[in-house]
TIBA-123644 format. One record per residue: residue number from 1; z, x, y of N, C-alpha, C, CB in turn. Coordinates in nm, 3 decimals, padded with zeros to 5 digits. Glycine has a CB too. Example, Ala and Ser with C-alpha at 12.3 -4.5 7.8 and 13.67 -1.06 7.14 Angstrom:
% residues 2
pos:n_z:n_x:n_y:ca_z:ca_x:ca_y:c_z:c_x:c_y:cb_z:cb_x:cb_y
1:00.780:01.319:-00.569:00.780:01.230:-00.450:00.780:01.320:-00.330:00.905:01.131:-00.447
2:00.708:01.285:-00.225:00.714:01.367:-00.106:00.787:01.290:00.003:00.572:01.408:-00.060
% end
This chain:
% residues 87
pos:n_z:n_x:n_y:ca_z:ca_x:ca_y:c_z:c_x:c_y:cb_z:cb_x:cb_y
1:01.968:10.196:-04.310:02.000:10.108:-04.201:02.118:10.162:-04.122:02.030:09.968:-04.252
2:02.209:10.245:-04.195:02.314:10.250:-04.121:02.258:10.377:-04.044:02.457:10.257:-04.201
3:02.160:10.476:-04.085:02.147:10.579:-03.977:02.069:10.528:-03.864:02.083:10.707:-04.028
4:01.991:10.410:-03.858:01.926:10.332:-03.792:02.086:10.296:-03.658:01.850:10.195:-03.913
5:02.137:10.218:-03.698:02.230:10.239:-03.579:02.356:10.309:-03.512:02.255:10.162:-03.571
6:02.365:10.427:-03.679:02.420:10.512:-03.606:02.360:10.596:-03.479:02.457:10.582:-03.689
7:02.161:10.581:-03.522:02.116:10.674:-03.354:02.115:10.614:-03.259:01.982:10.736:-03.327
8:02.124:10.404:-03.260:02.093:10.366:-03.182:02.243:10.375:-03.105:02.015:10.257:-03.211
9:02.346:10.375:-03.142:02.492:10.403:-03.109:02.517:10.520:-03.014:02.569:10.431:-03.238
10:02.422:10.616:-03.035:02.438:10.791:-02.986:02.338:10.827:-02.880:02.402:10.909:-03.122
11:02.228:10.697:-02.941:02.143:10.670:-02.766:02.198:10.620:-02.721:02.022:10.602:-02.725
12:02.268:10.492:-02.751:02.325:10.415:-02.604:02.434:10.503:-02.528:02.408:10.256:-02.639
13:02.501:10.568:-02.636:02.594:10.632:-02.568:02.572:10.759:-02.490:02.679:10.650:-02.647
14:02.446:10.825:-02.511:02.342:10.931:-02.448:02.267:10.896:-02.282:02.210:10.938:-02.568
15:02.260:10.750:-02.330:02.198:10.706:-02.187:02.335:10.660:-02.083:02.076:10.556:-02.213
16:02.431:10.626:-02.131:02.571:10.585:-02.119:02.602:10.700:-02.021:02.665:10.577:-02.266
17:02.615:10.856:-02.109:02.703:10.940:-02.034:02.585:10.992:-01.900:02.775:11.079:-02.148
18:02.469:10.955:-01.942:02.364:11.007:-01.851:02.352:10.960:-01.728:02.249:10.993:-01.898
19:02.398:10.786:-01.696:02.394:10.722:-01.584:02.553:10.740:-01.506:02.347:10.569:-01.620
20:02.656:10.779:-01.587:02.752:10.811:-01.522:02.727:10.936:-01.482:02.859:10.793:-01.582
21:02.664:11.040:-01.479:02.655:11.145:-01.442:02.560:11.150:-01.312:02.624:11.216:-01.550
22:02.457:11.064:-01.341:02.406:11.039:-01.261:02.438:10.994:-01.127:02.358:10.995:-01.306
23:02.525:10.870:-01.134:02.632:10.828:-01.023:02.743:10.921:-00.948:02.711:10.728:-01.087
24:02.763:11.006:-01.080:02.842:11.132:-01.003:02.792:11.205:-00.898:02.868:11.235:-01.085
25:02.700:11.270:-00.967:02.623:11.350:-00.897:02.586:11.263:-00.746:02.494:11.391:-00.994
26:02.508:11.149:-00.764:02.528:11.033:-00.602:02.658:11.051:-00.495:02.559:10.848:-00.657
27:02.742:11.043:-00.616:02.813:11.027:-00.480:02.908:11.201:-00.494:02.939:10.841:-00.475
28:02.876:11.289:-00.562:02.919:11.414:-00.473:02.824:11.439:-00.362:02.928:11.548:-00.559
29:02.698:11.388:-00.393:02.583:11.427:-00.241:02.656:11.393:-00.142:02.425:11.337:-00.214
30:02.668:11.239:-00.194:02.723:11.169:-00.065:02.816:11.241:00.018:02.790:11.047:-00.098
31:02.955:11.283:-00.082:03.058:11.353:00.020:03.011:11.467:00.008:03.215:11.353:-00.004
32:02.909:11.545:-00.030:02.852:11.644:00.070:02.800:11.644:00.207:02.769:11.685:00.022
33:02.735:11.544:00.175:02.662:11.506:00.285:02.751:11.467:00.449:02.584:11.379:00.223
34:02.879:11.378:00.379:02.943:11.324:00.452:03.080:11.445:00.542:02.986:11.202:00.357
35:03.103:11.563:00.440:03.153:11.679:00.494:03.049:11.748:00.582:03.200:11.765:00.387
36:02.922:11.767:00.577:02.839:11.847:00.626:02.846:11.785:00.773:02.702:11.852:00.547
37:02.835:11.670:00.750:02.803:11.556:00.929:02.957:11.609:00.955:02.774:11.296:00.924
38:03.062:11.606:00.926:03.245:11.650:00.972:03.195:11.736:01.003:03.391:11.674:00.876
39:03.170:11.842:00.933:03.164:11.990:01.035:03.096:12.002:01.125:03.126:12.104:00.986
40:02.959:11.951:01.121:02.901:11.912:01.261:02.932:11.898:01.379:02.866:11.833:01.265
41:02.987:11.775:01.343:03.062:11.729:01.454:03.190:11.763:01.503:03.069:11.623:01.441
42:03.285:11.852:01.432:03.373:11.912:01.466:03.290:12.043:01.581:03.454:11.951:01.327
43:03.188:12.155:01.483:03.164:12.242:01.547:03.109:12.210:01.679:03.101:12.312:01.478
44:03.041:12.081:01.703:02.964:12.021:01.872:03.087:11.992:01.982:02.863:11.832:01.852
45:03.217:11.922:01.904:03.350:11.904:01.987:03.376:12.065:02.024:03.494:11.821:01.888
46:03.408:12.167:01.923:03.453:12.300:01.989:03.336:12.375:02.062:03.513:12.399:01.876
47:03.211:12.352:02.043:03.155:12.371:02.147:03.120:12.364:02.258:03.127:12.370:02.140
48:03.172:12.212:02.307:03.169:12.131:02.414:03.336:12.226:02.475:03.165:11.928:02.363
49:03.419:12.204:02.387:03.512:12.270:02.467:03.557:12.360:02.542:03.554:12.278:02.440
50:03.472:12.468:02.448:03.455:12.602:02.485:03.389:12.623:02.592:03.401:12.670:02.398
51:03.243:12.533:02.621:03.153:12.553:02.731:03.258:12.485:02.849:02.987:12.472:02.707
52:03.319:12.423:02.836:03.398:12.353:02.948:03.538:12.457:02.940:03.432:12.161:02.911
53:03.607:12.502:02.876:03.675:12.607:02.921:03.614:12.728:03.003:03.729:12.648:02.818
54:03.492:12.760:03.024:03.435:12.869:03.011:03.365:12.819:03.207:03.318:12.888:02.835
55:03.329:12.702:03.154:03.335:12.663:03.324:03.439:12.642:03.422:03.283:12.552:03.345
56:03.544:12.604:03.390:03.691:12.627:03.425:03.729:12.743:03.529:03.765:12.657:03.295
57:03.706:12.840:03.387:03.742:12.975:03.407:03.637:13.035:03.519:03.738:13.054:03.262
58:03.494:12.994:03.517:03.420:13.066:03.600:03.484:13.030:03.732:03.270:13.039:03.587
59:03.520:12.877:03.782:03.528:12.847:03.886:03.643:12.880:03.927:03.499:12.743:03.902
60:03.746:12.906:03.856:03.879:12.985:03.884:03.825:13.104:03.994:03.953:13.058:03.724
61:03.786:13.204:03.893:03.734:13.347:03.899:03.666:13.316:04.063:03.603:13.397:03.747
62:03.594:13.231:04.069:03.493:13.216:04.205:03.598:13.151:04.327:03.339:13.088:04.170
63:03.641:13.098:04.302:03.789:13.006:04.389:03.856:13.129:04.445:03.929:12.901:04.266
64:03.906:13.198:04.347:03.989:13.352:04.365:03.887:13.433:04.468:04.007:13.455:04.188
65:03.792:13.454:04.402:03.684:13.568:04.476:03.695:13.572:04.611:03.528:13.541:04.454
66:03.655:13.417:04.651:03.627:13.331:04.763:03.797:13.405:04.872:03.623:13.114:04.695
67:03.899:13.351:04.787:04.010:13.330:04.889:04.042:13.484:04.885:04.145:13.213:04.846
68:03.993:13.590:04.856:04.024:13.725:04.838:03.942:13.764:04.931:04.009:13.788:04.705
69:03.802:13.721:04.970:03.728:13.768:05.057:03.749:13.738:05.172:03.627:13.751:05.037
70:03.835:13.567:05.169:03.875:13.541:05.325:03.993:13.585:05.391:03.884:13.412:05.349
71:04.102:13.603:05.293:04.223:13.730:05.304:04.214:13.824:05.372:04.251:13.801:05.201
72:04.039:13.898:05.321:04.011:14.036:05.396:03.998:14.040:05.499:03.922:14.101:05.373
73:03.892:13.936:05.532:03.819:13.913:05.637:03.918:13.894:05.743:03.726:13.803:05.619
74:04.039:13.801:05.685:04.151:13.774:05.817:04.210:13.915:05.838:04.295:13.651:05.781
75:04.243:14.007:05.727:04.310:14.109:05.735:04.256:14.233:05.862:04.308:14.152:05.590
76:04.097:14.193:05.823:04.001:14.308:05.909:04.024:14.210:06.064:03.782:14.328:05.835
77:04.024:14.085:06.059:04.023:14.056:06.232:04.121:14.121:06.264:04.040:13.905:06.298
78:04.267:14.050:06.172:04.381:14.102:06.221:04.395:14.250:06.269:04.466:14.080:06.128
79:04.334:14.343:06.198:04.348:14.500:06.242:04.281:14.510:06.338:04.307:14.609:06.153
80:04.164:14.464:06.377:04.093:14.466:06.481:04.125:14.474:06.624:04.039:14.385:06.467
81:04.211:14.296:06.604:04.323:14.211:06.718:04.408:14.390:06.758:04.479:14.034:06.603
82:04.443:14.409:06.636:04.626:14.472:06.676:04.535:14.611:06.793:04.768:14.578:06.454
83:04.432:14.684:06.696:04.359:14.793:06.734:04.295:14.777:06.848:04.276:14.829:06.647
84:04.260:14.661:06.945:04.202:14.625:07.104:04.309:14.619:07.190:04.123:14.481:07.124
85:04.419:14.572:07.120:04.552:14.555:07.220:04.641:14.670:07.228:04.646:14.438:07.174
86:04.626:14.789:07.120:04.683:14.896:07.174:04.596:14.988:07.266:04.734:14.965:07.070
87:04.500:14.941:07.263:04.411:15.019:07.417:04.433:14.968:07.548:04.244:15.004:07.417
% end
């Protein structure tokens, strides 16, 4: 009798450590799961940023282009002006 509940003692305590492990394992998914969605969503914020720095920068670059070409353009009338009036 007594080995009778010494196994039933070593099952309960078998199924015991088995459902806590079980729960473990639940909820490391979970904060796997729940780190995996963080990085996500971190990496979509620095992506968003990046694409919007990156448009920034283009329209800089094109703003510049723009006022460099009209610079010239005044520069070439201007030589033009000076070059009709010394004739």
């Amino acid at each position: 009798m007594r080995k009778i509940v010494l196994a039933a003692a070593v099952a309960g305590a078998a199924l015991t450590l088995a459902a806590c492990s079980e729960q473990t394992q639940d909820a490391t998914e979970a904060a796997a799961d729940s780190a995996a969605a963080d990085m996500e969503s971190v990496a979509e914020d620095a992506t968003a940023t990046a694409e919007g720095a990156m448009e920034e920068g283009a329209a800089a670059v094109e703003g510049a282009a723009n006022e460099a070409a009209m610079e010239t353009s005044e520069a070439a009338e201007d030589a033009e002006a000076e070059l009709e009036g010394e004739q």
